[in-house]
N, C-alpha and C positions, 0 to 999 in steps of 0.2 A: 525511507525518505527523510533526507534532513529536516531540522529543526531552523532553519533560516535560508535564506532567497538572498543570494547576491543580486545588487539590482547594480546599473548604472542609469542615474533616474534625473532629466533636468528639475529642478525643482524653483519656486519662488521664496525665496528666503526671505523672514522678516528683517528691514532695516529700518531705524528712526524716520517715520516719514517718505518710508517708500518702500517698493517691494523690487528686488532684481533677480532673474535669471541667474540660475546658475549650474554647477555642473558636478554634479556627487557621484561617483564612480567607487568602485571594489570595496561596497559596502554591503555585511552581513544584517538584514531587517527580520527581524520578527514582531508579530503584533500578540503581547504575551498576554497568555489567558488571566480571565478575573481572580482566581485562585493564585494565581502569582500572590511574593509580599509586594504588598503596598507600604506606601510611606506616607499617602493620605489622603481622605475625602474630600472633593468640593461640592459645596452647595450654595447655589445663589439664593439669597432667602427670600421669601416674598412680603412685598408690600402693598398699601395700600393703589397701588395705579396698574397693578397686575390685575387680570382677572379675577381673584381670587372675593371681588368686592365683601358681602356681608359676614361671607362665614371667614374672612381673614386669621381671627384669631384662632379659630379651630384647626386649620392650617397650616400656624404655626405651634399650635399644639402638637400634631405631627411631627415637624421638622424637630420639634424639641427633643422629643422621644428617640427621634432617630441619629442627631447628635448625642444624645447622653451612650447610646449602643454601639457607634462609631468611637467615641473618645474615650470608651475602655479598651478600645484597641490601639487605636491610630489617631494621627492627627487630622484637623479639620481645617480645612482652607473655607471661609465664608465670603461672599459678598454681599457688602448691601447699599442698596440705592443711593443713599447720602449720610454725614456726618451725624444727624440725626437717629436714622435709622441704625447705624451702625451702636450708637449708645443704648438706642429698647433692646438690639439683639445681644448688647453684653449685660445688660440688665436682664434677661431671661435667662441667657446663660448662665450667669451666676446665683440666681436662683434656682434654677434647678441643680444648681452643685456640678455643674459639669470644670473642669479645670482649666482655668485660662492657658495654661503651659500646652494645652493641648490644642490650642484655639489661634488661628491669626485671622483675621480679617481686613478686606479690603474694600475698596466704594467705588463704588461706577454704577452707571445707570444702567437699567435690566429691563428689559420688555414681560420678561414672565420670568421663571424660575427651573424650568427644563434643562439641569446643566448637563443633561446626558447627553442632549444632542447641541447647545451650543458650547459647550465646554473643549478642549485639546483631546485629541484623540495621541495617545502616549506610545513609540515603540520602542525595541531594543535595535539600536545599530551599535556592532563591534563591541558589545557589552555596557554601551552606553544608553541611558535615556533619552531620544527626543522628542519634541511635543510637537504633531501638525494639529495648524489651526485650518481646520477645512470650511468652509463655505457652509453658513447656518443660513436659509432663505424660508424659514416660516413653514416646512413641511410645504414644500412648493409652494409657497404665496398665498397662503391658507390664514397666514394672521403677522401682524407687524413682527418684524424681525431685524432693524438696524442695530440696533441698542445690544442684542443679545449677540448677533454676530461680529461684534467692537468688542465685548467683553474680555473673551482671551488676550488680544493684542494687549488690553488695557492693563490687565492680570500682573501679564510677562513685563510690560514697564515698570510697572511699582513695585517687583522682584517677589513677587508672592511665586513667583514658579521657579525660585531661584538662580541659580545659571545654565538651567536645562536647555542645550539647544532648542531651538523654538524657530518653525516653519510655520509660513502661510501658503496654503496652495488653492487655485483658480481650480476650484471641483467639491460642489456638492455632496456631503455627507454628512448622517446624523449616526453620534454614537452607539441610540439603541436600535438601529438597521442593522448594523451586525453583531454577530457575537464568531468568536474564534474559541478551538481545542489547545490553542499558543503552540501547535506545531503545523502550523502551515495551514490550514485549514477553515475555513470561514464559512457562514451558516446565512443565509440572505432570502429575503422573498424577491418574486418580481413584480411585484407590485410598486413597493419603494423603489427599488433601484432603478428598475426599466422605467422610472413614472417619467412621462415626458416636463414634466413641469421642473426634475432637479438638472439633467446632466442634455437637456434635449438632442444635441449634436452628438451625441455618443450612446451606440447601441451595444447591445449585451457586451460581444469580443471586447470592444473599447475598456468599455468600463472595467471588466476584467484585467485586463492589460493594468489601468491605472491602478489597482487593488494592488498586484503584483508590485507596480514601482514601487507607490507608497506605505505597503505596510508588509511588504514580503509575502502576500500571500500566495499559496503554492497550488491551490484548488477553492475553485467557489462553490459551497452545495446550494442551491438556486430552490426554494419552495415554493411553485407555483398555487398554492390554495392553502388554505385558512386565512381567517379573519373575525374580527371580532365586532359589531355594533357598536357603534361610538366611538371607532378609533379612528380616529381624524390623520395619524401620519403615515399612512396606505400600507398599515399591515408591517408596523416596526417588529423582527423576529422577538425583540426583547417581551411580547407581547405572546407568543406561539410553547416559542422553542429553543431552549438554550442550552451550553454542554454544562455538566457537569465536574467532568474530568476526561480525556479523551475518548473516552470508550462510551459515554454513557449521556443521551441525552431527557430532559425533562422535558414534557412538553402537554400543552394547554390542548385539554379535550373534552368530548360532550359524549354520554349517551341517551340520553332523552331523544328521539326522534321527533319528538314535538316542537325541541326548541330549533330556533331559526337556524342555528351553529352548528348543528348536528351534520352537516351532508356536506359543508366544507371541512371541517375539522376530520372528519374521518378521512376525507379527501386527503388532510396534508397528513395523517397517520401513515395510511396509505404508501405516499411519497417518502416520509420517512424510515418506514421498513424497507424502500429498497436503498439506500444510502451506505455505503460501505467506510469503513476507517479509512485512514491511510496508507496501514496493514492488509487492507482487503477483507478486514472482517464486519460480522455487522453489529451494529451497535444495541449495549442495551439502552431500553426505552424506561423510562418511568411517567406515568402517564398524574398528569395534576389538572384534577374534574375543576369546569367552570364553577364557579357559586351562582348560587339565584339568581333571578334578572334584578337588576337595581336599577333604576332609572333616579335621570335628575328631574329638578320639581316642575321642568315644563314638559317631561312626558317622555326626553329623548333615553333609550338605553344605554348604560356606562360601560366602558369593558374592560367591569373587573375580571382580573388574569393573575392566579398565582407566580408564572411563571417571571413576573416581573421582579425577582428578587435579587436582591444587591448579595455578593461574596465580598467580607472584609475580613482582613486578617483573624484567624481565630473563630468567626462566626457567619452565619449568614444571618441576613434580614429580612423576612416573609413576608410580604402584603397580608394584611387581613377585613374579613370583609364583616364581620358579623354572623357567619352565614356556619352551617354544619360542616361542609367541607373546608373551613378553615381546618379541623382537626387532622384529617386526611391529609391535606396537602404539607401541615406541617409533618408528618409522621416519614412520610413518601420522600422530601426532602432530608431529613435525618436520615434517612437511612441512604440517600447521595453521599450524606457530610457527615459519617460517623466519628469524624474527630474535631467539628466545629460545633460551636453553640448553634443552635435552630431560634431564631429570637423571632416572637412576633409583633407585627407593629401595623395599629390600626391604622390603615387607609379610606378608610371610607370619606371624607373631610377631603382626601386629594382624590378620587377618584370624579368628585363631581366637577375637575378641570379636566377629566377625558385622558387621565394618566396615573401613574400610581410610583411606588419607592424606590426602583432602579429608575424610572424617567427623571427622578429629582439630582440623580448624583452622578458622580463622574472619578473612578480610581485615579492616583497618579502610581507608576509601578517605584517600588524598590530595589534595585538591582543587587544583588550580593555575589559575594566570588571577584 
């Protein structure tokens, strides 16, 4: 099976102050895997009018950590709130010694800091980069989202996405709902995708079909079970199950019988054993055990997930929780990415917004060749 999907796809192209139909034909797409080079991370950072209220600073202790891990590889694209904000985060930056040569930053207003899913979702056409900006609505209208879904557009004008073609399209999607092998292949629940609150008028075929237009996808593997307590955007994969490299997927599991997780999670194991490549074989599996229950301070469970890990050039970046099985799951990971650094990076601070280190960020690809 090829590595790219000719589409001919109408599309909504971004123009100054309006959006227009248009007509893109005998075009090769593919949506390339996170291991691809990148050329650089974004992260919207957060402030004081985000959720993040008291423990803000601890928060951005985080994000500190995980730019200094990012900007020994790649560059960073930031954004922040205002003129203001924008001076504490080059003030922290430079304290922590991270390199401004590595760093641009930009200002626009943010509703929260998730640039996984309001951020561009990036493909390859005909060996070129383009960015769709898809429809961010709040994990179906679950929490404000104007601000965050203006973002991109706002990005791509003040040329922080340089002259990367840049599309808007009328179709709900968040970036950590999928994840792809970058040879045709896409990894999804039906939980998110079928949720009637993003795509209502469009059932499974449909949506598929628009997978297909916009991102070349060639097959959708569909996981109807697992989930995780606390996870508010109906069971994002980046949260389950993610590839590795095409053959080999990690994914989020329980054996405790006792805990709540245990009878879905084996469920989507289950589902995942019969799952075939796109060779027809089956895939390996490396299995990354939940940590402890951790709940936030009003009582609700949080879903921490190792699987939620960011691939940046060179290195991966592991959620950590505190917990015993951080060791495991770093080790189990190393041995995915024996030629990347295994870095780990305390989540616990973001986990109490219902999300953890891949829901903060967003690749853009590097093409070579």
């Amino acid at each position: 099976m090829s590595q790219a999907q000719q589409t001919g796809t109408a599309w909504y192209k971004e123009n100054p102050g309006n959006s227009t139909l248009y007509s893109e034909s005998d075009t090769l797409t593919t949506l390339p895997a996170e291991w691809a080079p990148q050329r650089a991370i974004m992260l919207t950072w957060p402030h004081a009018a985000t959720d993040w209220g008291t423990n803000l600073a601890e928060a951005e202790s985080v994000f500190i950590e995980i730019a200094q891990a990012i900007s020994a590889c790649e560059q960073l694209i930031i954004t922040c709130c205002d003129e203001s904000h924008k001076k504490s985060v080059l003030k922290k930056l430079e304290t922590a010694h991270i390199p401004r040569k590595r760093v641009s930053i930009f200002v626009h207003v943010s509703n929260d800091c998730w640039t996984r899913d309001h951020g561009p979702i990036a493909v390859i056409e005909n060996g070129h980069t383009h960015l769709l900006d898809f429809e961010f609505n709040g994990w179906g209208g679950k929490y404000p989202a104007q601000k965050d879904n203006q973002l991109s557009r706002a990005l791509y004008k003040q040329g922080a996405l340089d002259e990367t073609p840049f599309t808007t399209l009328p179709f709900v999607l968040e970036g950590g709902s999928i994840d792809t092998d970058g040879q045709g292949t896409l990894l999804t629940t039906t939980a998110c995708l079928l949720s009637p609150t993003r795509n209502p008028s469009l059932d499974r075929t449909e949506i598929e079909h628009r997978l297909n237009q916009y991102l070349g996808v060639q097959r959708v593997l569909w996981l109807q079970h697992g989930w995780l307590r606390g996870d508010d955007t109906d069971s994002h994969i980046d949260m389950l199950a993610r590839f590795c490299d095409p053959a080999t997927i990690a994914y989020t599991c329980c054996d405790n019988e006792a805990d709540e997780h245990f009878t879905p999670l084996q469920a989507m194991k289950q589902e995942l054993a019969a799952f075939r490549t796109c060779t027809g074989k089956a895939y390996t599996f490396v299995p990354l055990p939940i940590p402890r229950a951790i709940y936030h301070k009003e009582g609700q469970r949080l879903p921490a997930s190792y699987a939620n890990f960011l691939i940046i050039n060179k290195a991966v970046l592991v959620p950590l929780y505190d917990d015993p099985a951080d060791e495991i799951a770093l080790g189990n990971l190393q041995a995915c990415f024996p030629d990347r650094q295994i870095i780990g990076i305390n989540c616990l601070p973001i986990i109490q917004q219902y999300g953890s280190l891949h829901c903060l960020t967003m690749q853009l690809p590097r093409v070579t060749g």
